[in-house]
C-alpha positions as CSV (number, residue, x, y, z in Angstrom):
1,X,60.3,115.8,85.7
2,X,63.4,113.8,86.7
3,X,64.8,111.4,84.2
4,X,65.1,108.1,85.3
5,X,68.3,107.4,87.4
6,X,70.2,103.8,87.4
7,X,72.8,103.2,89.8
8,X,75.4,101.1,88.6
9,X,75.1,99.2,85.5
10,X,76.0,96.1,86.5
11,X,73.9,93.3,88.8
12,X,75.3,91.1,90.9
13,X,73.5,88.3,89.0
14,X,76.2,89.4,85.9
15,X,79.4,90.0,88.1
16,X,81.9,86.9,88.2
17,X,81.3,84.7,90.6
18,X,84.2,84.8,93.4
19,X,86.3,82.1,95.3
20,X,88.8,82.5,97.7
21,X,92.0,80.9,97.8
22,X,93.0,80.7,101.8
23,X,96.2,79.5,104.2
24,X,95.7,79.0,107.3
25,X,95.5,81.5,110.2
26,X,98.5,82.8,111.6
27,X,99.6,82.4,107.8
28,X,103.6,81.4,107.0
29,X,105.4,81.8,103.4
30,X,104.3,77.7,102.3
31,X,100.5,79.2,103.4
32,X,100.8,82.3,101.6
33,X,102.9,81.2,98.1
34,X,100.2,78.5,98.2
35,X,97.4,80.5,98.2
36,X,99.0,83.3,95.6
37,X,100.2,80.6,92.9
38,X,96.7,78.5,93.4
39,X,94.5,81.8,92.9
40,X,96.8,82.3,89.2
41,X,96.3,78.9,88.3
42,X,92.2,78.9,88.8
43,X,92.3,82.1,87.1
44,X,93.7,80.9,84.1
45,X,91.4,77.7,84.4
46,X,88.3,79.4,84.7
47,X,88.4,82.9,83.9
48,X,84.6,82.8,84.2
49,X,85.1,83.0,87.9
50,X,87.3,85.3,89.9
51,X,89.8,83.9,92.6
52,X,91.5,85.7,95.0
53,X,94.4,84.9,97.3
54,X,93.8,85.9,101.1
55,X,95.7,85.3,104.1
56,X,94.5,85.0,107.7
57,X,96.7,87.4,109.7
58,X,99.9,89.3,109.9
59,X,102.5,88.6,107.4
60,X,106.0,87.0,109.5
61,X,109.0,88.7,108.8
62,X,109.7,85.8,106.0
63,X,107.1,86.3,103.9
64,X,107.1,89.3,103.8
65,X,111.0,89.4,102.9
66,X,110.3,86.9,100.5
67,X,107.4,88.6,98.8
68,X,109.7,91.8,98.4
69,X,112.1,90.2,97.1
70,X,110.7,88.2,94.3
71,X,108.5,90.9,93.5
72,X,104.6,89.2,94.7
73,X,101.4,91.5,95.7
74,X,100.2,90.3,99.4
75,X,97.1,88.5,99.6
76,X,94.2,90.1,100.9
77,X,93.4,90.2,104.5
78,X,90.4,88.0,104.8
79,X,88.8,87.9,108.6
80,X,86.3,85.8,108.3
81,X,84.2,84.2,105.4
82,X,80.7,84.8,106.6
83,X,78.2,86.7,104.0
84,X,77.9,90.5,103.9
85,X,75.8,93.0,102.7
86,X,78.0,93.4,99.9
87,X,78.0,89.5,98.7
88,X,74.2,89.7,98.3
89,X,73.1,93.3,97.4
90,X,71.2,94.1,93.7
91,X,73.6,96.5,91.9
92,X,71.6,97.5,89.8
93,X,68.3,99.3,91.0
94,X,66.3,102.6,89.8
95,X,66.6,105.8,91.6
96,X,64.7,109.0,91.9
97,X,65.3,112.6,92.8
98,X,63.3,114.7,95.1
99,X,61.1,116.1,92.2
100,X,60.4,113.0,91.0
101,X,56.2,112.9,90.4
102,X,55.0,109.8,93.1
103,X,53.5,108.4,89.6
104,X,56.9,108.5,87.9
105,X,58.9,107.0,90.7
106,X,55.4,104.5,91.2
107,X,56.0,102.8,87.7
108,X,59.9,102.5,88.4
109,X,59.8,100.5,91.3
110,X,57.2,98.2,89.9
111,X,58.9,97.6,86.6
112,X,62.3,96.7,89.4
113,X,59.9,94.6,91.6
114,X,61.1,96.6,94.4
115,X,58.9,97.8,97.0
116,X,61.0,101.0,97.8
117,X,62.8,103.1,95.7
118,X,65.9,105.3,96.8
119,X,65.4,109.3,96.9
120,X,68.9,111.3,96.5
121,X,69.9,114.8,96.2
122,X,71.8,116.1,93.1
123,X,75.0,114.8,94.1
124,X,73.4,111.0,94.6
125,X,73.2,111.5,98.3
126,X,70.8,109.5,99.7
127,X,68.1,111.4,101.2
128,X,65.3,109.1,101.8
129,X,63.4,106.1,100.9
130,X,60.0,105.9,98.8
131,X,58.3,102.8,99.6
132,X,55.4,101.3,98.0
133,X,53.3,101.0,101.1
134,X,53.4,104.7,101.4
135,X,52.1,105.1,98.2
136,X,49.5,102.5,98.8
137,X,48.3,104.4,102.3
138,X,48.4,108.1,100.4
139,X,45.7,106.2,98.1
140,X,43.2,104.5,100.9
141,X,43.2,108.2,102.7
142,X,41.8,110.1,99.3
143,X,39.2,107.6,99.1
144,X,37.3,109.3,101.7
145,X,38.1,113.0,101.6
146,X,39.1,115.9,99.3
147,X,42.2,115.0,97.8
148,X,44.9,117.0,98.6
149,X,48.7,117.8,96.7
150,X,51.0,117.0,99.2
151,X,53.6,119.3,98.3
152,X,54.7,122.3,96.0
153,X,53.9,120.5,92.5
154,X,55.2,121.9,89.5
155,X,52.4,122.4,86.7
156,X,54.1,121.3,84.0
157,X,54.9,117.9,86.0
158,X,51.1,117.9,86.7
159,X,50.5,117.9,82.2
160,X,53.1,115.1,81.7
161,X,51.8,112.8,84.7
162,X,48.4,114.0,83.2
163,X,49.5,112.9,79.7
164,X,48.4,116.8,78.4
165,X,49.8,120.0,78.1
166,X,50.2,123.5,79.4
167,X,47.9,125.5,77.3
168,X,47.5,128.9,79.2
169,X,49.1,130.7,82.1
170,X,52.9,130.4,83.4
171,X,54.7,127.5,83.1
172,X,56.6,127.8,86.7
173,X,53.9,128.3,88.9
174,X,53.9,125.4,91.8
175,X,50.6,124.8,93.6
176,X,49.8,122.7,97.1
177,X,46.2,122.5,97.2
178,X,43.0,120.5,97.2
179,X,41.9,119.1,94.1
180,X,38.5,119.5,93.0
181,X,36.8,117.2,90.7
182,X,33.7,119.3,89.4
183,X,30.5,117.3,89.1
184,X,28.3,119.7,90.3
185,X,27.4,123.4,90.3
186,X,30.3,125.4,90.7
187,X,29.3,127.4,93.7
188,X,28.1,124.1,95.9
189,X,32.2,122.8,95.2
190,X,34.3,125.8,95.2
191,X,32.4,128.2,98.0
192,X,35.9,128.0,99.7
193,X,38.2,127.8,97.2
194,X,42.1,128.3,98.6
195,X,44.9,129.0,97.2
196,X,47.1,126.2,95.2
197,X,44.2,124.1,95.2
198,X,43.3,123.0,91.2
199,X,39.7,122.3,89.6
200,X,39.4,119.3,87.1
201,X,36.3,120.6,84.6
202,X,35.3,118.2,81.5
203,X,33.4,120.4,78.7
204,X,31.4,122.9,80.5
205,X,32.7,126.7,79.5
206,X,31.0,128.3,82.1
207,X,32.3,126.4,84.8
208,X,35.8,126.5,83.6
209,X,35.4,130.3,83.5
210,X,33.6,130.3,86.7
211,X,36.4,128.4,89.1
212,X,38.8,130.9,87.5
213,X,36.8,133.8,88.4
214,X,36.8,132.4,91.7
215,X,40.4,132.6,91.8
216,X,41.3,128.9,91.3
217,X,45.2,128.3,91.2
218,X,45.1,126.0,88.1
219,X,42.8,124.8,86.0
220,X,42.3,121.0,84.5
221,X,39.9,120.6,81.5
222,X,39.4,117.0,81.2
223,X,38.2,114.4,78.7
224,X,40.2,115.2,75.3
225,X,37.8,118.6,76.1
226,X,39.1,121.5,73.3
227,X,39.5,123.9,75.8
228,X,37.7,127.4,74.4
229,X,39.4,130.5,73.6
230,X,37.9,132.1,76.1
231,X,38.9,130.2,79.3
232,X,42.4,130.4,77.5
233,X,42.3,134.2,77.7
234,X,40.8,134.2,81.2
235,X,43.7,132.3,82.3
236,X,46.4,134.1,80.8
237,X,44.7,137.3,81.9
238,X,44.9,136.6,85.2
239,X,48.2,134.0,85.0
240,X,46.4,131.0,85.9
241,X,47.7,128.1,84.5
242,X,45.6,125.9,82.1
243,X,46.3,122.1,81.6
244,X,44.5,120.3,78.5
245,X,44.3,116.1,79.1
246,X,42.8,113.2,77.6
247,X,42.0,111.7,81.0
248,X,37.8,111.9,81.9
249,X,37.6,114.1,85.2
250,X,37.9,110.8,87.8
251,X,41.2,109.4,86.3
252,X,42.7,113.1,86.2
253,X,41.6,113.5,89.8
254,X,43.6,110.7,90.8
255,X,46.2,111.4,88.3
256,X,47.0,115.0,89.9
257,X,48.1,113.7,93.2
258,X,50.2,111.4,91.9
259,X,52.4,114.3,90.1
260,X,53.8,115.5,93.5
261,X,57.1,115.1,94.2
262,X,58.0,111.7,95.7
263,X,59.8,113.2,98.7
264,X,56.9,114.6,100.0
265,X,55.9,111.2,101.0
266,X,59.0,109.8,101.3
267,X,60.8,108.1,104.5
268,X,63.7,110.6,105.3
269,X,65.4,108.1,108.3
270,X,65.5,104.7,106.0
271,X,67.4,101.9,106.9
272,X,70.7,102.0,105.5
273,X,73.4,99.4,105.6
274,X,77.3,99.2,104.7
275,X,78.6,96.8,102.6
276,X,80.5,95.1,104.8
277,X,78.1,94.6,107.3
278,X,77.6,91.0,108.5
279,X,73.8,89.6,106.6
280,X,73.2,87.8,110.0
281,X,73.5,91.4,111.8
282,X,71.0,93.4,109.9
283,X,68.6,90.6,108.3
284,X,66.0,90.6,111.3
285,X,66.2,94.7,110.6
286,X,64.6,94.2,107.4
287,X,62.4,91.8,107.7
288,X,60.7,94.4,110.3
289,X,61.1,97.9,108.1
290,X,57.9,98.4,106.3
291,X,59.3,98.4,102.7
292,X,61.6,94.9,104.1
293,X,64.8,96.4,102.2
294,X,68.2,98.2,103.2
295,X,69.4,100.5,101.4
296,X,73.5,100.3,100.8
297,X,75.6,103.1,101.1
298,X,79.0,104.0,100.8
299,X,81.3,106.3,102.7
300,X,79.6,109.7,101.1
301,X,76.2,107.9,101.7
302,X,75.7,107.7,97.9
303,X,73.3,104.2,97.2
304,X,75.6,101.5,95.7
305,X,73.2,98.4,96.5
306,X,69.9,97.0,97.8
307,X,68.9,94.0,99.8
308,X,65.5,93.2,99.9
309,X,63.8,90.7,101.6
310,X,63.6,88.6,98.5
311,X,67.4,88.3,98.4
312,X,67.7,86.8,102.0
313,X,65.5,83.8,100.9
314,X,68.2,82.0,98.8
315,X,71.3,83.2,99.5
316,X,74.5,81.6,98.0
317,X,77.4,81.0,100.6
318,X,81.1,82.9,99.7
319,X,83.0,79.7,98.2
320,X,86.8,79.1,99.5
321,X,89.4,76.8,98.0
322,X,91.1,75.9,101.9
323,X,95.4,75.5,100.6
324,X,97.6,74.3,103.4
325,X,95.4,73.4,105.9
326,X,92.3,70.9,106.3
327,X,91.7,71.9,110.2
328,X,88.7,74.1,110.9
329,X,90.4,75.7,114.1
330,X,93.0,76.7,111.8
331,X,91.0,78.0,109.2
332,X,88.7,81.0,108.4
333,X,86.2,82.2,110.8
334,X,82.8,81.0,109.7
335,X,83.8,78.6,107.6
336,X,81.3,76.5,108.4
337,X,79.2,78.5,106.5
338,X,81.1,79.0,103.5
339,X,81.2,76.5,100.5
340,X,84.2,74.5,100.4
341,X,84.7,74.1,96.7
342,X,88.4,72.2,96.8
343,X,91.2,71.2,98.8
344,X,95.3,71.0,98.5
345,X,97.2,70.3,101.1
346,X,100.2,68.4,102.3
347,X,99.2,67.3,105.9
348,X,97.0,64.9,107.6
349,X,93.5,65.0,106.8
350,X,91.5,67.4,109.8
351,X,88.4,68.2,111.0
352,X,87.1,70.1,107.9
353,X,83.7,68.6,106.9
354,X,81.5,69.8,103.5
355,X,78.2,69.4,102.2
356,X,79.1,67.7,98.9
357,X,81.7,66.2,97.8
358,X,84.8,68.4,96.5
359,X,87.7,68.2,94.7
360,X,90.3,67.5,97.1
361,X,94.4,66.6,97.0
362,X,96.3,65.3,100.3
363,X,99.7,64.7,99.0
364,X,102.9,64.1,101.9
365,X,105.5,66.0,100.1
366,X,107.2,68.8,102.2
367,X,105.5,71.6,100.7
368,X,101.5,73.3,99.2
369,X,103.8,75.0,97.3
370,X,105.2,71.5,95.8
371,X,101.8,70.6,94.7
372,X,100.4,74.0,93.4
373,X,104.0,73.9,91.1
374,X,102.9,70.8,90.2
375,X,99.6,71.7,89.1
376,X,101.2,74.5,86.8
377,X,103.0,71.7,85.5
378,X,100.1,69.1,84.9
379,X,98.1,71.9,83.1
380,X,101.1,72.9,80.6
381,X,101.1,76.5,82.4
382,X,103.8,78.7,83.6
383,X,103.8,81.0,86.9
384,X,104.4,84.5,86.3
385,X,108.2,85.3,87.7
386,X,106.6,87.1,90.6
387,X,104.4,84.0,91.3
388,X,107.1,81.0,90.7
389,X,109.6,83.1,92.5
390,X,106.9,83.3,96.4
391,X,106.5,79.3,95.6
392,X,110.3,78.6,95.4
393,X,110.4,81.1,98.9
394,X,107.4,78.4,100.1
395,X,109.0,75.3,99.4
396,X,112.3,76.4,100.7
397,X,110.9,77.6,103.7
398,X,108.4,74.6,104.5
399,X,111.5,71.8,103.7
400,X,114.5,74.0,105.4
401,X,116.2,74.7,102.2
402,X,115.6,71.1,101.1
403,X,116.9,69.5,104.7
404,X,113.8,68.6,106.0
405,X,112.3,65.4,106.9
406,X,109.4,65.8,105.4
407,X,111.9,66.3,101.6
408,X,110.4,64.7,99.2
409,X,112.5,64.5,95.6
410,X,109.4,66.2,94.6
411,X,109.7,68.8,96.0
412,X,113.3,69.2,95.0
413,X,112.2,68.7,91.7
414,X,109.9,71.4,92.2
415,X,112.1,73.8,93.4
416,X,114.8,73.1,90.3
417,X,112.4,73.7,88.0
418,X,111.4,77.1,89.7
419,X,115.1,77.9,90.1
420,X,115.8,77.3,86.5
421,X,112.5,79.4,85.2
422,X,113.9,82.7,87.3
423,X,117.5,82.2,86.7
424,X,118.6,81.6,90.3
425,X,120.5,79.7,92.4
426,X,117.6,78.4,94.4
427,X,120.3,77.3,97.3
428,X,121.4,80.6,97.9
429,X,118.1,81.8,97.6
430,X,117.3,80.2,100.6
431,X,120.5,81.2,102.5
432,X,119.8,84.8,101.6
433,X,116.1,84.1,102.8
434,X,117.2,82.5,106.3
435,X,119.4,84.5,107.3
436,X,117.8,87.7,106.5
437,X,114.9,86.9,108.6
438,X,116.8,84.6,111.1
439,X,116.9,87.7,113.7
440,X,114.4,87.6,116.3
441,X,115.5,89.6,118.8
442,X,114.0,92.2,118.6
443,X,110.0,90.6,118.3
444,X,108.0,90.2,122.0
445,X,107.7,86.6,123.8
446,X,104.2,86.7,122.9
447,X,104.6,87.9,119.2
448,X,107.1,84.9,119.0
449,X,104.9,82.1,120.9
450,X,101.9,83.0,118.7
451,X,103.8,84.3,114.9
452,X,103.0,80.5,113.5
453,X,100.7,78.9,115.6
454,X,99.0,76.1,114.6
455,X,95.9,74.1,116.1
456,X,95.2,71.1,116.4
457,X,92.2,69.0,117.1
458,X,92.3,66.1,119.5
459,X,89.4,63.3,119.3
460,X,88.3,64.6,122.7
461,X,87.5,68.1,121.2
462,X,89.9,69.6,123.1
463,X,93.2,71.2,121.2
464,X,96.7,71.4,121.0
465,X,98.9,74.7,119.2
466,X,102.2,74.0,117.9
467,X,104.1,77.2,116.7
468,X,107.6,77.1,115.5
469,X,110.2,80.0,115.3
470,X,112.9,79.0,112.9
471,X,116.4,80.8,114.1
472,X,119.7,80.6,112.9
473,X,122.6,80.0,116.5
474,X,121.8,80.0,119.8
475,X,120.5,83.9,120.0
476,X,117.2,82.8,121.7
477,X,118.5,80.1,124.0
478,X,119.0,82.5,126.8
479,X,114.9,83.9,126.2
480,X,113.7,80.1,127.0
481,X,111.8,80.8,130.7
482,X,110.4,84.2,128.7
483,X,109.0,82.1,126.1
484,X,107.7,79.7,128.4
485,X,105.8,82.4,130.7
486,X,104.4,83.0,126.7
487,X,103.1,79.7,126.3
488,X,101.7,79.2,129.7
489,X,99.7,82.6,129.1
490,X,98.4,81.5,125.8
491,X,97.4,78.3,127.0
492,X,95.3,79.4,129.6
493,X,94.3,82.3,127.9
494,X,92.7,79.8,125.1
495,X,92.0,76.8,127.2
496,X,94.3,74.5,125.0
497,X,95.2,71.4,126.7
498,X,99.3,72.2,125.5
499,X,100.9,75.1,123.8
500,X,104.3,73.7,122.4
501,X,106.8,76.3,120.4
502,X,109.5,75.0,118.5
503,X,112.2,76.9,118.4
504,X,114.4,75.1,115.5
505,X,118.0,75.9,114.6
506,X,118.5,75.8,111.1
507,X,121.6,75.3,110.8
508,X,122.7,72.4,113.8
509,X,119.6,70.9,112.7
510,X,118.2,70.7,115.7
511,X,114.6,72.2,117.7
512,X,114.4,73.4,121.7
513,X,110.4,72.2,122.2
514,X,109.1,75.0,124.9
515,X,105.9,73.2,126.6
516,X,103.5,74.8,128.5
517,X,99.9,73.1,130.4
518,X,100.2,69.4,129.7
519,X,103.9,69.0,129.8
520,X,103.1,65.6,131.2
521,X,102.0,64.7,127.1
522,X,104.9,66.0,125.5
523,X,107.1,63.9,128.1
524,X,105.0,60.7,127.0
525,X,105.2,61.9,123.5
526,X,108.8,62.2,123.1
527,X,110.0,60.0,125.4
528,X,112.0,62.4,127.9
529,X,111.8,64.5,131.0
530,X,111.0,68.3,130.6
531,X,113.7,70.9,132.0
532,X,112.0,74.3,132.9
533,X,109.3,73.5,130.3
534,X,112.0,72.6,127.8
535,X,112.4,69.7,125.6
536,X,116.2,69.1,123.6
537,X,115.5,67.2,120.6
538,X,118.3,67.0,118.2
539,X,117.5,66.3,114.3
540,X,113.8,67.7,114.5
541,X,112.9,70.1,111.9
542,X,109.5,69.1,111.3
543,X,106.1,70.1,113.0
544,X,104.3,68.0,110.6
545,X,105.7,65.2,110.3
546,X,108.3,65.0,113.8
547,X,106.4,66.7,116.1
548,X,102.2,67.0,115.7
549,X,102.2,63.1,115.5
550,X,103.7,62.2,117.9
551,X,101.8,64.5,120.2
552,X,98.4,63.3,119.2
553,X,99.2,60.0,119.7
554,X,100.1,60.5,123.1
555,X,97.3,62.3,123.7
């Protein structure tokens, strides 16, 4: 007999819980430092909890210069937020192999409150499903005939599910019979005796001698019966197994079908699962399957999880700390359905609702990163050097090396402390960081229009997308109607009411405003005539603060 098989130590009731720490879509280095130095922060908070940094797209060039440079791991690619299979699976769940006895793998699942139990091969493979309904149908069937083994069973399987022992005959014989329980005359019960079928006798000598005589494959003497030398030296005599158990003749009757092996009434197609599987997309699935659980699998289709019915009932939404951003068409897919548990950001408050309240920071300074340094600060921690050295690349990037409108001395204060912890010049820094990623030529139209796209919610439920490409000279000036045809496409593609790119010059201070759809509410916005889709407005740096406003207010 098998011995019992766990699958992973650990539950999922006992594994840290986990947060998310998330930019925006179409993530830029502010959304990304953010998101990094706010996950090492809540870390060190609560270390009871696990938070991870994600990003919602593509790295831009920047970022992932800057990460390079200072030395920072990526964030992980988050696509959407909804639950999987993986979020609400048991971990920890018994297991049985194919020779597992049906009474063996029986008092596992009960004592797991499961109503299946997985069946694998000797490398873990999954190879089918016990469930308990099957076990409760094998019983209702016997209830009205001759019971019958439903596969090979091994006889000394049969003495431990028996709760006896192998007294005579070969311990390796396997038998597939009918089971006879004998309550009568020998000759009325066994005048068509077959082979691998098995007699249950309580203390009658002659009948024991008789059924193996009559060329029974095994014999069962029942009832704490001391089985008599004789039968003993029948048996051996003619290699028929004898089996000594404490059980009376009924119980042992029932007992001996129960010590076949579990994969002869097993499912061998079971619904299996991945972990990454959407809950939504296979919930209705098991609520139909008879034993209402999936089985989880991995990429060798080894078991790694369970999700019962039970498990769908009260099911905890993935929790996300939203950095950078408060707009849900910016934000995560499906998270509407995830727990917001906290907020930091440095623009206006959007569309983002929650269910209670949370702990949330709106803050104008120029930069997430500002606030997340300040946090560090507030707490008496330190950023690693990797960490400090993606939030001075943030703040930097989000205030234009300190130039921007949107400057607070915060954030300068910010950044000199950061500068002074890494032992940089964090002016040069910025230089080195601008113009090494200044070069754009070489990226499509439509890369460029949609790099750092950000949406925008007007009170009519429609939207607006600002992106911005930040540039160092003139080199895109002459690629103005090709970003245009860029913008138009991606407006009616998305059916936003205006798609504006920025293309800002770092260095004249200055931004190009490409519009495209509603041109007519950029020209209100701003106060001036378009020119081929093209808006000059000197001294603008800022979406935040000199463009988005102004564009929702007109709207």
């Amino acid at each position: 007999m098998s011995p019992e098989k766990t699958v992973d130590p650990r539950s999922r009731h006992n594994r840290p819980e986990r947060v998310y720490v998330s930019g925006h879509q179409n993530p830029d280095t502010d959304s990304v430092g953010a998101a990094i130095g706010y996950a090492e922060l809540k870390q060190r908070l609560d270390p009871e909890r696990e938070y991870r940094p994600a990003r919602l797209g593509e790295l831009n060039p920047q970022t992932t210069w800057a990460l390079e440079r200072v030395g920072a791991r990526s964030p992980h690619l988050l696509v959407h937020i909804q639950l999987r299979a993986g979020d609400v699976m048991r971990e920890e769940f018994p297991v049985a192999d194919a020779d597992t006895p049906l009474r063996v793998a029986g008092q596992r699942m009960a004592a797991a409150g499961l109503e299946l139990l997985p069946v694998v091969d000797g490398d873990g493979h999954l190879t089918g499903v016990l469930g308990e309904r099957a076990l409760a149908h094998r019983y209702i069937r016997e209830t009205s005939e001759v019971p019958q083994l439903l596969g090979p069973t091994l006889v000394t399987t049969m003495a431990e599910v028996l709760e006896g022992a192998l007294v005579a005959g070969p311990p390796d014989r396997r038998v597939d019979g009918r089971v006879w329980v004998l309550a009568r005359t020998i000759e009325t019960m066994l005048n068509d005796v077959s082979d691998g079928d098995v007699a249950v006798v309580a203390d009658r000598p002659l009948a024991q001698l008789r059924a193996l005589e009559l060329g029974i494959s095994t014999l069962v003497v029942s009832a704490g019966t001391e089985v008599p030398q004789a039968t003993i030296d029948l048996a051996n005599e003619r290699g028929i197994p004898v089996i000594a158990t404490p059980l009376d003749s009924y119980v042992a009757g029932r007992m001996i079908t129960l010590s076949c092996p579990c994969t002869s009434i097993a499912d061998h197609d079971p619904l299996v699962v991945r972990a990454r599987d959407l809950v939504a997309d296979i919930a209705d699935d098991i609520k139909d399957v008879s034993y209402r659980s999936a089985v989880v699998v991995d990429r060798e289709n080894r078991p790694i999880g369970l999700v019962t019915r039970a498990d769908l009932v009260d099911m905890q939404p993935r929790k996300v700390i939203l950095v950078d951003h408060a707009e849900s068409a910016q934000s995560i897919p499906g998270v509407e359905e995830a727990e917001i548990v906290e907020i930091l950001d440095h623009h206006h408050i959007g569309s983002i609702e929650t269910t209670h309240p949370v702990r949330a920071i709106f803050d104008p300074v120029g930069s997430t990163s500002t606030l997340v340094t300040e946090q560090f600060q507030v707490t008496g921690r330190t950023p690693t050097d990797p960490t400090a050295g993606i939030l001075l690349a943030a703040i930097l990037s989000d205030t234009v090396i300190l130039s921007s409108p949107t400057t607070t001395p915060r954030d300068a204060a910010a950044v000199a402390a950061l500068g002074k912890q890494l032992g940089i010049d964090p002016e040069a820094f910025g230089r080195e960081m601008f113009e090494a990623t200044s070069d754009v030529s070489g990226i499509s139209a439509g890369a460029l229009v949609a790099r750092d796209m950000k949406a925008y919610e007007l009170s009519s439920g429609q939207t607006i997308c600002i992106g911005q490409v930040e540039t160092v000279g003139d080199a895109l000036l002459a690629r103005m109607p090709e970003l245009r045809a860029a913008a138009e496409a991606r407006a009616a593609k998305d059916g936003h009411r205006l798609v504006a790119l920025m293309v800002t010059d770092v260095v004249s201070r200055g931004t190009h405003l490409i519009v495209a759809g509603d041109v007519g509410l950029a020209e209100r916005a701003f106060g001036q005539a378009a020119t081929d889709g093209v808006l000059v407005l000197p001294g603008v740096m800022s979406r935040k603060k000199q463009v988005a406003p102004p564009l929702m207010k007109a709207a």
